[in-house]
C-alpha positions in Angstrom: 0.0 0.0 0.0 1.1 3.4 -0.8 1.9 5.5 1.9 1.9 9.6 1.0 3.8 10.6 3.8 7.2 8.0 3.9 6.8 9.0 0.3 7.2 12.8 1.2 9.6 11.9 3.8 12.0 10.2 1.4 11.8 12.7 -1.3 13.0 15.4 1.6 15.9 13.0 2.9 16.8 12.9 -1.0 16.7 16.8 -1.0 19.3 16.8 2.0 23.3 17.5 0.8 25.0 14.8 1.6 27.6 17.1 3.8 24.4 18.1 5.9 23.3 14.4 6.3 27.0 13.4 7.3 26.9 16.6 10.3 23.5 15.2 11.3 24.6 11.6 11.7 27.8 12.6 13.8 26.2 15.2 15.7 23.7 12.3 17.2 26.4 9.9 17.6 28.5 12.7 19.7 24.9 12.8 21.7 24.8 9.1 21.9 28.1 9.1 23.0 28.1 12.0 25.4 24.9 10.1 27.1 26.4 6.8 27.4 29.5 8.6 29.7 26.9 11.0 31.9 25.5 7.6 32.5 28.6 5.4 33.3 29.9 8.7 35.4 25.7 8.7 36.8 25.9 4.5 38.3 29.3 5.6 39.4 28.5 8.1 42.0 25.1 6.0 42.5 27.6 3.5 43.6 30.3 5.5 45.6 27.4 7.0 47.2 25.6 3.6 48.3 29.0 2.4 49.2 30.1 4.9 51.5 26.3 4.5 53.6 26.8 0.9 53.9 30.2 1.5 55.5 29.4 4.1 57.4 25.8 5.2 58.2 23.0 7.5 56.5 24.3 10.1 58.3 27.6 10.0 56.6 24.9 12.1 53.8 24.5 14.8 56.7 28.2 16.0 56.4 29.4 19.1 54.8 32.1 17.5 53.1 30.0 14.6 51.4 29.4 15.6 47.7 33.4 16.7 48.3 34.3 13.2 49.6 31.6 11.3 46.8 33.6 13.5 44.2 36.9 12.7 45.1 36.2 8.9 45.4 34.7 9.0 42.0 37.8 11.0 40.5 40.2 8.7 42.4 38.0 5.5 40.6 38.4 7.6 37.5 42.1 8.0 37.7 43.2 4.8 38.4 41.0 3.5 35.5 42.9 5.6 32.9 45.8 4.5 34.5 45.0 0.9 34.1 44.2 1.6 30.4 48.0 3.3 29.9 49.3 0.8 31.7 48.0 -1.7 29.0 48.7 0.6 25.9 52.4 0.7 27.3 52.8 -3.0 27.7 51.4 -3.3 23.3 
């Protein structure tokens, strides 16, 4: 069956410069990409966070210092991740 408006659809898309279709498609994968890390970095402090309750106590949230001590935690995780990697890269 015929449908008018993939029809339409397609003859736009045909329209498009190929340069503009190209900076369209890599501008959603840099947002795909950029997601995927705000949501690694996300269950990361989820789970520095739950970690540092079950070791200490829920008031450990009622510091001052606790985003300061989540966020260095998470950067120390961070850091000796990318450390791990250079590691490997220098042993290739």
């Amino acid at each position: 069956m015929f449908n008018l408006k993939q029809f339409k659809l397609v003859k736009e898309l045909k329209n498009i410069k190929p340069q503009t279709q190209w900076l369209q498609f890599a501008n959603s994968n840099k947002n795909n990409i950029l997601n995927s890390i705000l949501e690694e970095e996300t269950k990361l402090r989820t789970s520095v966070e739950e970690m540092l309750v079950n070791e200490f106590s829920e008031d450990i949230k009622k510091m001052k210092s606790y985003d300061f001590l989540v966020d260095s935690v998470v950067n120390k995780l961070k850091e000796k991740q990318l450390g791990d990697i250079s590691d490997l890269e220098d042993i290739e």
